[in-house]
N, C-alpha and C positions, 0 to 999 in steps of 0.2 A: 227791114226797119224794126228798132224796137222802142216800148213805150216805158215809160218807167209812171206808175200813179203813188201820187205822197200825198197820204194826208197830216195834216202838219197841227201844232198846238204850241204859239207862241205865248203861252203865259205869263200874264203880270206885266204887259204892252198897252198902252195908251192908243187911244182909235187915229192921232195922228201917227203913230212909233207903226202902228200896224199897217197903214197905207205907204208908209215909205218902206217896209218890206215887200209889200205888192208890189209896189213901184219897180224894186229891183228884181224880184222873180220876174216880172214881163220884160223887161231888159235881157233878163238873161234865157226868154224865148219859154218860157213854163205857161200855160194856161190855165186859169183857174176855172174851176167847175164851180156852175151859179144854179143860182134856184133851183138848189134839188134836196133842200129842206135844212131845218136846224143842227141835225146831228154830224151831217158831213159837208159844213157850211167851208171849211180850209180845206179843200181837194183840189190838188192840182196835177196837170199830166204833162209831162215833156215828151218827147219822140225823138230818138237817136236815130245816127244810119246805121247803114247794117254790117260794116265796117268797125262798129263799136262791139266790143265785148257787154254781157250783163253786166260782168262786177265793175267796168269801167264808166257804164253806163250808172250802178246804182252809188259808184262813190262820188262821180259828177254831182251828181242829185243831193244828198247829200252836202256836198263842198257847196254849193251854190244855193242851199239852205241855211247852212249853219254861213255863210257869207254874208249872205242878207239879211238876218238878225243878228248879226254878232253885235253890233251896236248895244241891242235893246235887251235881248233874253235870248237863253240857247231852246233850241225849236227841240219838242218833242215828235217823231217822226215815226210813221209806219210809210212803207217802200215795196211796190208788187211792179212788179219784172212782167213784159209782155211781149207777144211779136203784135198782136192787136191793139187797134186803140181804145181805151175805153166806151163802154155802150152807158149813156146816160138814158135811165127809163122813169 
């Protein structure tokens, strides 16, 4: 299994524009990381199998980023590659 973590910065989005982005990263299976403060308030993690390649895994991620904002604004995006799931502390 691997884990892909994106934190993401839909800039210049409307708090409606920004919930239909949510909307469709949980559709497309991404969890968003909550309460764990202001600075990394857009974190979210998927988990591939293990069957997937990284770079297949981080261009998924990726596609299915810039997909569900493409409507609104293009997502600014940082992307870490894991066999773990993220440890929220």
């Amino acid at each position: 299994m691997g884990y892909v973590l994106v934190s993401a910065d839909f800039s210049g989005v409307t708090s409606t524009q920004r919930d239909k982005i949510y909307e469709c990263l949980e559709k497309k299976n991404w969890t968003k990381l909550t309460n764990i403060g202001r600075d990394i308030s857009t974190s979210w993690f998927g988990n591939f199998n293990s069957s997937v390649s990284e770079q297949t895994a981080l261009e998924t991620s990726i596609n299915n980023f810039v997909d569900c904002s493409k409507p609104y604004t293009k997502p600014k995006l940082v992307l870490h590659y894991g066999h773990n799931k993220p440890t929220i502390y």
